[in-house]
N, C-alpha and C positions, 0 to 999 in steps of 0.2 A: 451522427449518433450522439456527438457531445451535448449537443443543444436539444435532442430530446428528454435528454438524463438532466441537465442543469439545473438544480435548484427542487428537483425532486424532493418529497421527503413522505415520510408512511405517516397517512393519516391527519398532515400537516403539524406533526410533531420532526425533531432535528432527527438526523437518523441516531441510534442508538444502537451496541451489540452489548457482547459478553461471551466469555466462556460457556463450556457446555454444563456445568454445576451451577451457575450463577454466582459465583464466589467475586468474580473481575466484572465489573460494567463501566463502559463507557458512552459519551457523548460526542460525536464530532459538531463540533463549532462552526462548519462551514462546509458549503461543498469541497469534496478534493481538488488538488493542484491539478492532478492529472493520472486517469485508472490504467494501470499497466496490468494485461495477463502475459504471465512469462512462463514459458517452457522451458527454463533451463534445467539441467540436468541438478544441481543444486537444490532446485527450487520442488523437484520431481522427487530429490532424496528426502527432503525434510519436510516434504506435504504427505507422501505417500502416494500420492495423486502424477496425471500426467500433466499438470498446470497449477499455479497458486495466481488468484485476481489480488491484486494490492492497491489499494486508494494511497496516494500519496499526500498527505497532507502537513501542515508544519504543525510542530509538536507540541506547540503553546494552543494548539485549537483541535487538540484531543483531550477532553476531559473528563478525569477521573471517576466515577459517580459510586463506583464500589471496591473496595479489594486494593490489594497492592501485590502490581504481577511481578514473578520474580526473572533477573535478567540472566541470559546462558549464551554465551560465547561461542560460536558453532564456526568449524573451522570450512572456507569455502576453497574448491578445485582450485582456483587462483594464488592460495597462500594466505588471502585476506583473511578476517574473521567479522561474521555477521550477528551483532546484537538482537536476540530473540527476546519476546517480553511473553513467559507462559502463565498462565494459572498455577500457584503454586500446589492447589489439589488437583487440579484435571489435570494440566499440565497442556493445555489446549493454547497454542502462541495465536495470541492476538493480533500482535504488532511487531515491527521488525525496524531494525535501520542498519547503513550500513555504511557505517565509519561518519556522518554525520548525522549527529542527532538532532538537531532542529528539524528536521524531516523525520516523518514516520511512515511506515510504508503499514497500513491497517490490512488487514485480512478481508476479504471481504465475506466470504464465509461464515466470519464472526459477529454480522449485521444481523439485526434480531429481522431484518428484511434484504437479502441481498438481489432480490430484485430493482433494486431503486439504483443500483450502478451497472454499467455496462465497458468492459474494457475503451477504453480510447485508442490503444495500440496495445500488438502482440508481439512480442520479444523475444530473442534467443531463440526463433524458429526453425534456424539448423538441429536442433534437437525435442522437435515438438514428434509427439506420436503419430506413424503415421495415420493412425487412426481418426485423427483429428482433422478434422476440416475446420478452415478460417474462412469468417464471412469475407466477403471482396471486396464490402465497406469500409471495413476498421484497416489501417496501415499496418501491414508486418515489415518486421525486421528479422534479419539471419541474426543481429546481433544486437549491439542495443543502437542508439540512434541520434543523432542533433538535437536535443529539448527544445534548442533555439528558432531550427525550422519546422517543429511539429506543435508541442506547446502553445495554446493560447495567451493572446499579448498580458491579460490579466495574470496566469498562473506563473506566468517569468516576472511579469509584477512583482509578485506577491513572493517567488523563490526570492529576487533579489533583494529583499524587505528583510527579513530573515536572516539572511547571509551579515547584510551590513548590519544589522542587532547584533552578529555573532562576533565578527571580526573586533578584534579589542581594539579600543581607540587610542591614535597616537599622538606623540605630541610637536 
């Protein structure tokens, strides 16, 4: 499935979304690291929905083109807290992270085309609807999963790129 989705784009323009006002636009810079659909009960409270798709992509190759979305701290079943980035008039969350920022987890919903991604894996399947069928392609997980044995060698590349930008350098 990943290698049919690779390097898609609408039109031969970069993909492109926004909220549902058009007030937030953005550009991704690249294809994602890697498209997770997750069922978690979390992800089901603050969609509305019985799944949220999320491109995961690093945060310097999400860019801005309209708007400044505003950020909301949303408390998760774990105790953590998940950084939501919404439109400050629709209030429609674009983008999400969660306790590291250099990764952004994009909505996919909020693609002015979200047909041009397809999950790479399904998540947190212990709590997916049972109404939901998973194709027998895409890998499930009850819970989440290794990045190191699923992830392609490019998007561990490209996470560990990232990371070491992040880390402060010592002396």
């Amino acid at each position: 499935m990943r290698e049919a989705m690779e390097g898609r784009t609408t039109e031969g323009r970069a993909r492109e979304g926004g909220c549902s006002c058009g007030a937030i636009r953005y550009r991704l810079g690249s294809d994602p690291l890697f498209t997770h659909c997750c069922h978690c009960l979390n992800c089901q409270r603050q969609t509305g929905s019985a799944f949220v798709i999320n491109l995961l992509i690093e945060s310097e190759r999400v860019e801005l083109l309209g708007g400044e979305p505003q950020t909301v701290e949303v408390p998760r079943d774990d105790g953590s807290a998940q950084t939501i980035f919404r439109c400050p008039t629709c209030q429609v969350a674009v983008f999400s992270h969660y306790g590291w920022p250099e990764v952004r987890f994009v909505r996919g919903g909020t693609l002015d085309d979200p047909s041009t991604v397809a999950p790479d894996v399904h998540i947190y399947t212990r709590s997916k609807l049972s109404w939901v069928t998973l194709p027998e392609s895409v890998p499930a997980f009850e819970e989440f999963y290794d990045t190191k044995s699923v992830w392609p060698a490019s998007s561990l590349e490209r996470v560990a790129a990232v990371r070491a930008k992040a880390r402060p350098a010592t002396a």
